[in-house]
C-alpha positions, -999 to +999 in steps of 0.1 A: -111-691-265-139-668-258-117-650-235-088-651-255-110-631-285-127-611-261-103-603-233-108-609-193-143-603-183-178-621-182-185-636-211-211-662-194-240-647-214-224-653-248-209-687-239-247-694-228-263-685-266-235-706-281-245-732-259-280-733-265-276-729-303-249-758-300-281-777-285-307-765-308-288-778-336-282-811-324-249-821-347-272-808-379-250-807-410-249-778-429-280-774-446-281-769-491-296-745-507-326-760-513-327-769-476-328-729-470-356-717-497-377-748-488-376-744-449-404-724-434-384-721-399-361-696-419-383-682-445-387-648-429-351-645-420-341-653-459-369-626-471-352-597-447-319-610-459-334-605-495-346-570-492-315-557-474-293-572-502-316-554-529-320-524-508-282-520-510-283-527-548-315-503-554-300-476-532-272-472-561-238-473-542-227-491-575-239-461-596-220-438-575-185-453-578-191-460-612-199-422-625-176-406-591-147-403-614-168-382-641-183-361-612-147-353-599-135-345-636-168-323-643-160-308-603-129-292-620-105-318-603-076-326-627-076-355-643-041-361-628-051-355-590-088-375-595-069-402-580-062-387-547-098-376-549-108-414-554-083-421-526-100-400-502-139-416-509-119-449-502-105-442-471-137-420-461-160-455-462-129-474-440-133-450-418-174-446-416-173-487-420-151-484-383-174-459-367-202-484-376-184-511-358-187-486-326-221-477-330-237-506-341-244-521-304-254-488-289-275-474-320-291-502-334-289-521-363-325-511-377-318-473-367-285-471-385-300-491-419-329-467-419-317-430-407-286-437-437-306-451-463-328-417-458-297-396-458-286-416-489-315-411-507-312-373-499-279-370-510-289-390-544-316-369-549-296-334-543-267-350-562-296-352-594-301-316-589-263-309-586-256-327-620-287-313-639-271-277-629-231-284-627-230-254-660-249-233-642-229-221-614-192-225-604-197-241-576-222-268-580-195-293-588-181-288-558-211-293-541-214-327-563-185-343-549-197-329-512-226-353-519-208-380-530-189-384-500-218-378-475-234-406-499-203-431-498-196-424-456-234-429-450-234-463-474-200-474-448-216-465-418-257-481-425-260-509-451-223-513-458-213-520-422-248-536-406-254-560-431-222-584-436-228-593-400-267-599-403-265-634-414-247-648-386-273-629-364-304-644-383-294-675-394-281-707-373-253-723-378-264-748-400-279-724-421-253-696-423-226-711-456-256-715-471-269-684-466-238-662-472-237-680-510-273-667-512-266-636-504-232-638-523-255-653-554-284-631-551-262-598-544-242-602-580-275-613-601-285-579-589-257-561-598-255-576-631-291-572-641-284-531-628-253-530-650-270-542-679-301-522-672-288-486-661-272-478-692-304-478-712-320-460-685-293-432-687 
């Protein structure tokens, strides 16, 4: 099977870990919920899981899509091409989620989350500067939608494409359903509370 997923080669190492986890296990069933936030064997793997989840949240990739249609309107963009516009940020994070799956392995999972989040944050923080003076000068909008993109293709290739694999790499496999409706659970509390919260903060 391995072989069959993986193609012709060695694949001893990997048939090794499965093994070992396999044994490690011993037949366990999957575990609850409760099983997850009461055992102190996985506590620090569920607390990185947590702050990755609300990094993604805090970072404000939701923000982003949410106001990127204003942004392309204030840009100059007619409203009847913003949805090619919109087209193109979708097919932008494909793409940068696809280059992540090629540099995941050879850059690292902790370089990519931390060298995009800082770009990110950069580009959020220019894109503040870009809004506050989109009257100002003709081509500021432009620049606007620039930053969105760099924001939305550094969100695909750090936190959007590193972090849907993490649980399987933290978590056993008696933990993992568990842990993927915590993180499902967990990741749309967040968002709510942020819908319900940036609003009053705009």
């Amino acid at each position: 099977a391995v072989k069959q997923l993986w193609g012709d080669g060695d694949h001893m190492a990997e048939i090794d870990d499965m093994m070992s986890e396999q044994k490690a296990i011993r037949g366990e069933k999957a575990k609850g919920v409760w099983d997850l936030l009461r055992d102190r064997a996985v506590r620090w793997q569920l607390i990185t899981l947590f702050l990755v989840i609300s990094c993604m949240q805090l970072i404000g990739a939701n923000v982003v899509y949410s106001y990127a249609y204003s942004i392309f309107i204030k840009a100059g963009i007619p409203p009847s091409q913003t949805h090619y516009v919109s087209l193109g940020v979708g097919t932008a994070e494909i793409l940068s989620t696809v280059l992540c799956g090629f540099l995941i392995d050879r850059a690292g999972r902790k370089t990519l989350l931390w060298k995009n989040y800082t770009v990110m944050a950069l580009a959020l923080g220019l894109l503040t500067v870009t809004l506050s003076l989109q009257d100002s000068f003709s081509w500021v909008p432009y620049c606007s939608v620039a930053l969105v993109f760099i924001f939305i293709m550094s969100f695909g290739i750090g936190p959007g494409g590193v972090v849907c694999p993490l649980i399987t790499e933290i978590f056993i496999q008696s933990y993992r359903p568990t842990a993927y409706v915590f993180n499902g659970v967990t990741n749309w509390i967040q968002f709510f509370v942020l819908g319900l919260v940036f609003p009053f903060l705009v």
